[in-house]
Each structure stands twice: as structure tokens, then as C-alpha cells.
C-alpha positions in Angstrom: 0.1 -19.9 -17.8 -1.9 -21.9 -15.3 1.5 -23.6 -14.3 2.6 -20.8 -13.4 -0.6 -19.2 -11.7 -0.1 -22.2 -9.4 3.1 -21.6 -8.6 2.4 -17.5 -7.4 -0.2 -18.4 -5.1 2.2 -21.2 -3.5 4.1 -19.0 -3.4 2.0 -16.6 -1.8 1.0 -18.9 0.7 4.2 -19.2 2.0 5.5 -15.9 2.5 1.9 -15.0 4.0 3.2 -17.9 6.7 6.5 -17.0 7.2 5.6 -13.4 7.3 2.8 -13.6 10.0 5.0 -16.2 11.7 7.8 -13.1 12.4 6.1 -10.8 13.1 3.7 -12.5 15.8 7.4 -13.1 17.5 8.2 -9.6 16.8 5.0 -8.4 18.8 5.4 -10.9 21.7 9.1 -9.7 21.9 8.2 -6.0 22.5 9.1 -5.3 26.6 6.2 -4.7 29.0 2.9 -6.8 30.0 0.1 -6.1 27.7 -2.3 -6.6 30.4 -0.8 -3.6 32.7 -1.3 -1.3 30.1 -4.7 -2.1 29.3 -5.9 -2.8 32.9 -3.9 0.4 34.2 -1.6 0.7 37.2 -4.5 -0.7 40.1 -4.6 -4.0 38.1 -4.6 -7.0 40.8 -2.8 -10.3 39.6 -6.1 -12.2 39.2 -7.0 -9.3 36.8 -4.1 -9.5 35.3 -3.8 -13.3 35.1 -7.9 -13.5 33.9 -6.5 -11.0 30.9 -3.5 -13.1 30.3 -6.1 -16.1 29.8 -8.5 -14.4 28.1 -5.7 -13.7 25.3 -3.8 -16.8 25.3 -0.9 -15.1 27.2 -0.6 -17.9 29.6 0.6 -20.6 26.7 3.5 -21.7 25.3 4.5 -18.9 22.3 4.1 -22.4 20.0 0.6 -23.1 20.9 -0.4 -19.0 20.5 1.3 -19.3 17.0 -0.7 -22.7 16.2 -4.1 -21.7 17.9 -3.7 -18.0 15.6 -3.1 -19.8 12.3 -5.8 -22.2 12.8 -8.2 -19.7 13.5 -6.9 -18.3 10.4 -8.4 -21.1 8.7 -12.1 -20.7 10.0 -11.8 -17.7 9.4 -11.7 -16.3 12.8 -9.2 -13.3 13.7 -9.5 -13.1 17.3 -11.6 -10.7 19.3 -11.0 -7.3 20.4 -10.1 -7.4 24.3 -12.0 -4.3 24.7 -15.1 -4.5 23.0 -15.3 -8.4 23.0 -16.1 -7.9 19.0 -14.8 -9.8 16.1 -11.2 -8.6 15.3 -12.3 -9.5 11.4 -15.4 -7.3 12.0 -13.4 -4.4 13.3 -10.8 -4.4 10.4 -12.9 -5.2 7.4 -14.8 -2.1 9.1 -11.8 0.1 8.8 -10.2 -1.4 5.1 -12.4 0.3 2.6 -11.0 4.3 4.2 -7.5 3.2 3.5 -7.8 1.2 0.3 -10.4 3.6 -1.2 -7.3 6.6 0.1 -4.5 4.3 -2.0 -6.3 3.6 -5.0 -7.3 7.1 -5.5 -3.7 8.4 -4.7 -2.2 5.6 -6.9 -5.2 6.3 -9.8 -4.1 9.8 -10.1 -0.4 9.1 -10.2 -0.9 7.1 -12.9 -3.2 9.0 -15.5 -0.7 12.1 -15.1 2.7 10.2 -14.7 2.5 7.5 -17.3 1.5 10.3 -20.4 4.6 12.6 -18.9 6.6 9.7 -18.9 5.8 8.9 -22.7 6.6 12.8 -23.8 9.0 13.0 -22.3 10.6 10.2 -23.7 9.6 11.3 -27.3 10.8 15.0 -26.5 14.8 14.0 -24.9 16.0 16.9 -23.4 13.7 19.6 -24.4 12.7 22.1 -22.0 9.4 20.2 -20.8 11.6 16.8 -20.5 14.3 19.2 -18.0 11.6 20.8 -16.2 9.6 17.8 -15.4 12.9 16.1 -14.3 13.4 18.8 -11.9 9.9 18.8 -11.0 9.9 15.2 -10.5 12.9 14.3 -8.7 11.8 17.4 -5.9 8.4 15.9 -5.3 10.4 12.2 -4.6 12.7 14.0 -2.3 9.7 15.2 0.1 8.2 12.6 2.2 4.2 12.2 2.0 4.2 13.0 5.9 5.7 16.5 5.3 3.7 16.6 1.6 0.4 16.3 3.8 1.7 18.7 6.7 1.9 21.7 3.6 -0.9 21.1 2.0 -3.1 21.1 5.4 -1.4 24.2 6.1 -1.4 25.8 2.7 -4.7 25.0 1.4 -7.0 23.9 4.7 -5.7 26.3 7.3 -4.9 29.2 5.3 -6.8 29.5 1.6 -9.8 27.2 3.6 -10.6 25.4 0.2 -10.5 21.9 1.2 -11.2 20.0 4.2 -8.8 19.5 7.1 -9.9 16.6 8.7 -12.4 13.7 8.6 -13.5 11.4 6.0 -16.6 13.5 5.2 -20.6 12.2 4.5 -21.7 10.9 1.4 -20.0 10.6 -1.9 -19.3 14.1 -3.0 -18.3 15.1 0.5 -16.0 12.1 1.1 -14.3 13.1 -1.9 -13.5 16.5 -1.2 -12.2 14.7 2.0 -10.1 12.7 0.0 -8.3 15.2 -2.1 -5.7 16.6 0.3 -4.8 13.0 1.8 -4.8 11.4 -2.1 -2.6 14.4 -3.0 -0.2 13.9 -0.4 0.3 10.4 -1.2 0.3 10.5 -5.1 2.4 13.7 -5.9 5.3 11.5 -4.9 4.4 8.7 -7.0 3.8 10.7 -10.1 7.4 11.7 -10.3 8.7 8.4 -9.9 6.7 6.5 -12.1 6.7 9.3 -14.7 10.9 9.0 -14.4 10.5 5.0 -14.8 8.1 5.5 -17.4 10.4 7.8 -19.0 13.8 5.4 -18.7 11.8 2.0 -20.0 10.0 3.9 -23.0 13.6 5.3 -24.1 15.0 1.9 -24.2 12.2 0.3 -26.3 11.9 3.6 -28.4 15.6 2.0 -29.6 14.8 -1.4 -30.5 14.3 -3.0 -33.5 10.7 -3.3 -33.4 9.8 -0.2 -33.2 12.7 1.6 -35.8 10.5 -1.0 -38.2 7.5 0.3 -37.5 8.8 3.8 -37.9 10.2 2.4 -41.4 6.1 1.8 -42.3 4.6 5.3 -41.5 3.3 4.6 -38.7 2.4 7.6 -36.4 4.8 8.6 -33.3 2.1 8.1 -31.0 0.8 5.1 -32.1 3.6 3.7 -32.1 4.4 4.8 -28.5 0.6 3.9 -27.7 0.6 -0.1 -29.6 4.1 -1.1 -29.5 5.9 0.5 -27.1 4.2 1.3 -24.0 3.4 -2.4 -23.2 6.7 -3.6 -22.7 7.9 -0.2 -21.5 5.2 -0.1 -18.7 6.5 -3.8 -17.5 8.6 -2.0 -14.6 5.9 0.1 -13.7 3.8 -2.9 -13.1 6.2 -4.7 -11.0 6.8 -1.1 -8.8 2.8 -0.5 -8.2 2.6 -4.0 -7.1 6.2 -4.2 -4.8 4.7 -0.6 -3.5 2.0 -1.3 -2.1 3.7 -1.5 0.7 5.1 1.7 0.9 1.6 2.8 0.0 0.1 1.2 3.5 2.7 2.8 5.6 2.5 6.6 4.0 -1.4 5.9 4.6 -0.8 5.4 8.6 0.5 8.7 8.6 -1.8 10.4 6.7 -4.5 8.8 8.1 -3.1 10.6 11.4 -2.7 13.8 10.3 -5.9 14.1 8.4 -7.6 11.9 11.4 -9.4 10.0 8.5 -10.6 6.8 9.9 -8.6 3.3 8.4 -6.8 0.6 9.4 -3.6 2.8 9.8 -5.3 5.1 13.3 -6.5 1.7 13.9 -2.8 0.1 14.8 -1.7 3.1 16.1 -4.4 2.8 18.5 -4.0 -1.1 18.9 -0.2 -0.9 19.5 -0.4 2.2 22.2 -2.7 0.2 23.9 -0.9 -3.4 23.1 -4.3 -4.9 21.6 -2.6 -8.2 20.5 -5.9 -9.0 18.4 -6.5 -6.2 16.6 -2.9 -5.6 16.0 -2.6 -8.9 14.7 -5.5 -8.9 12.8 -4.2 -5.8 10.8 -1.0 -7.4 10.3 -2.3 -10.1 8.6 -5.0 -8.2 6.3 -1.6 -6.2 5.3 0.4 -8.7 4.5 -2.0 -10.6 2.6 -3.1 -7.2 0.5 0.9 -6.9 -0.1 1.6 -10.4 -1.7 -1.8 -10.5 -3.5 -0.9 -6.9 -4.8 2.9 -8.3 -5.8 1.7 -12.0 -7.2 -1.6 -9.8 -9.7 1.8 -7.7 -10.9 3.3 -10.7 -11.5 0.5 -12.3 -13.5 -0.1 -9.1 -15.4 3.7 -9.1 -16.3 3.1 -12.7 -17.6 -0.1 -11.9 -19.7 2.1 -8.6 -21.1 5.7 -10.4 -21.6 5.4 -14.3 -21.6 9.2 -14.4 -21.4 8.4 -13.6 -17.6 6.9 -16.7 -17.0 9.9 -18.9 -17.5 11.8 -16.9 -14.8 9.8 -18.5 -11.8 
């Protein structure tokens, strides 16, 4: 197991690298000057060159990419061409709005879609298993963009029973806050882990295991609950940790439309005004969150099904 530990967080490492790596080219390939945007259109050249050396503009793209990674490994993100602050300072400031948004959003997801996953399974083709198919496959079909559009319309601007906008004060008002931008995200994640759910717990409902244990006496839902559900939520792992990607990027928009504060109105901000730092600095708190969310799937895979760890 610790073999294998060791070989995830190589592993890590390296896509982390490569990852930054492509898309720090990426940035520096996107047309205009940085420092005419943020200096405006009666920028001088010595303005614009003192900017350009203020950022690193005015080196070779190798020695920007060196001098970024090695303040990587103090530590040190950059600072914010505005403000003069720490980048990591600004972003750590703006994490715990979006992560505290996912994890709510994929927490919910989970406690309804995994037991309507199960029944469903055990009830094949009843009326609940059709209607929660139906039901299901819609909410997958609408994006979380238009999901959160609805419900600010339906049940901020119209019924007025939950907050439009903000991130509210203190805990029981941020969580009000929370509701309408955790239900946007999540209603589309209940379907599709509820239909994965559904697929793996039929095909471990038919194996040999589990027809034995049925042979014994055992209850239906203990058997569901002991044997079955912890190889049958193996996929679900691996799609929770693979999505946390597509959780970041359905939070950018939310976080626009509910103008909650977060790393995604951050880089919306830091890209309109081509804030190299700070858009940087979000990149790389991203990516890392990504392959640490994909490598702990990984491990918990392991620790569920050991057969898993001879496949890296």
C-alpha cells in the first residue's frame, strides 16, 4: 500500500508540473499587452516598461517559467500588481467560499443519490426505478448555469424565500446563502451518481457473492448495505474525484450569478484585467485541488478493492 502511495503522489507531482507548465504558456500566448490594459490607454512606455519589470515581462518565457516554479517552492505565489499583496494571501482568502459551495453541493448529492441509486437497483423497473430515470436523466441534461438562473428566478425573485445574492453573515445566514448556489450545482450530480450507483449495484447484485449470501438469510438491505455497496460505490469514487473539476468550473459561474465571493469571481476579475499573478496563482491552487482530489479517489479505491493497486 505504501508502494503504491508513493507512486500517486509522484505521480501527482508530475502532472501538477506539466499542467502549470501549459498553461503558464497558454496565458502568455493570449494577444494584447497586460500592462495596457491595466495602465489604460494614457500609459507612457516607461510606465509600461516599469510594469513589464515589475512582473517579469521583460525575461525570457524560460526564466518567467523557472523564477514561477521556484517561488513555488518557498512558497511564494507572486504578488498582486494592484494591491502589491501576496497572491497566496489573496487566494487562500477567497478558497474556503468555493470549497465550502462544492462540498455542500457534492454532500447533498450524495446522501440523496447513493440511497436512490441502491432502490432502485433492488426495485428494476418498477415505477419509482422509471420515474427516477426520467427524473434523473432531465436534471443531467440542464446545465448548473441555467439550473441557478431558475432557481434565482423562481424562488429569489418571485416566492422571495431564499437569498439572491451574497454569501450572507454568520453561520445560519451563510447557509441560507448557500442553498440556492449548492442546489444548482448538486441537482445535477444527484442524477448522475444515483444512475452510476444504480448500474454498479446491479452488476454486483448478480455475482456470486452476494446470490450466497442471499442463500444464508441474510436481509436484502444488509446485503446491499455490507457486501454490495462497497464494491458497487468503486465508480462513484473514481467520478467524485475525476469531477472535481467540473465542480470548480460550474462554481465560477455560479459564483457570478449569485455574486458569492470565491476564487471563481476572483479569475474572472484577474483575467478581464490580465492579472498574471493572481491568475496564476488560482491556476495552480486548482490544479493541485484537482490531482489531490483524483490521487485521495485513488487511494480510497485501493483501501476498498486492493485489486486496484496492481493496475498502477
Amino acid at each position: 500500500m505504501w508502494l503504491y502511495l508513493l507512486k500517486r503522489i509522484v505521480l501527482a507531482i508530475a502532472i501538477i508540473a506539466i499542467a502549470v507548465t501549459l498553461l503558464f504558456l497558454m496565458i502568455r500566448a493570449v494577444p494584447g499587452d497586460p500592462a495596457a490594459v491595466m495602465l489604460g490607454p494614457r500609459a507612457t512606455l516607461e510606465m509600461k516598461a516599469q510594469l513589464h519589470q515589475q512582473m517579469g515581462l521583460d525575461k525570457p518565457l524560460v526564466v518567467q517559467i523557472v523564477t514561477f516554479f521556484g517561488g513555488l517552492l518557498h512558497g511564494n505565489l507572486g504578488f498582486d500588481v494592484f494591491s502589491q499583496r501576496p497572491v497566496a494571501e489573496i487566494v487562500f482568502e477567497q478558497l474556503p467560499f468555493t470549497l465550502e459551495l462544492i462540498l455542500i453541493s457534492i454532500f447533498w448529492a450524495v446522501v440523496i443519490a447513493v440511497p436512490l441509486g441502491c432502490y432502485s437497483a433492488m426495485r428494476r423497473n418498477s415505477l419509482v426505478d422509471q420515474v427516477a430515470g426520467v427524473v434523473t436523466v432531465a436534471t443531467i441534461a440542464i446545465p448548473s448555469f441555467v439550473m441557478a438562473v431558475y432557481a434565482l428566478l423562481i424562488f429569489a425573485v418571485t416566492l422571495r424565500w431564499l437569498p439572491a445574492i451574497g454569501a450572507g453573515n454568520g453561520l445560519w445566514d451563510g447557509l441560507v446563502h448557500l442553498i440556492l448556489p449548492a442546489f444548482a450545482i448538486g441537482i445535477g450530480w444527484v442524477g448522475y451518481i444515483s444512475r452510476l450507483v444504480r448500474a454498479s449495484m446491479l452488476e454486483v447484485l448478480g455475482e456470486n457473492h452476494i446470490r450466497m449470501a442471499r442463500s444464508f438469510g441474510i436481509s436484502e438491505w444488509r446485503i446491499v448495505a455490507r457486501y454490495a455497496l462497497p464494491l458497487a460505490i468503486l465508480p462513484t469514487v473514481t467520478i467524485l474525484g475525476v469531477g472535481i473539476a467540473w465542480l470548480l468550473s460550474s462554481a465560477v459561474f455560479i459564483e457570478v450569478v449569485f455574486a458569492r465571493p470565491g476564487i471563481g469571481a476572483l479569475i474572472v476579475n484577474a483575467v478581464n484585467t490580465r492579472n498574471y499573478p493572481i491568475v496564476m496563482g488560482v491556476v495552480f491552487v486548482t490544479t493541485f485541488l484537482i490531482v489531490a482530489a483524483t490521487t485521495l479517489s485513488d487511494v480510497i479505491n485501493a483501501l476498498l478493492d486492493p485489486r486496484t493497486r496492481e493496475k498502477l
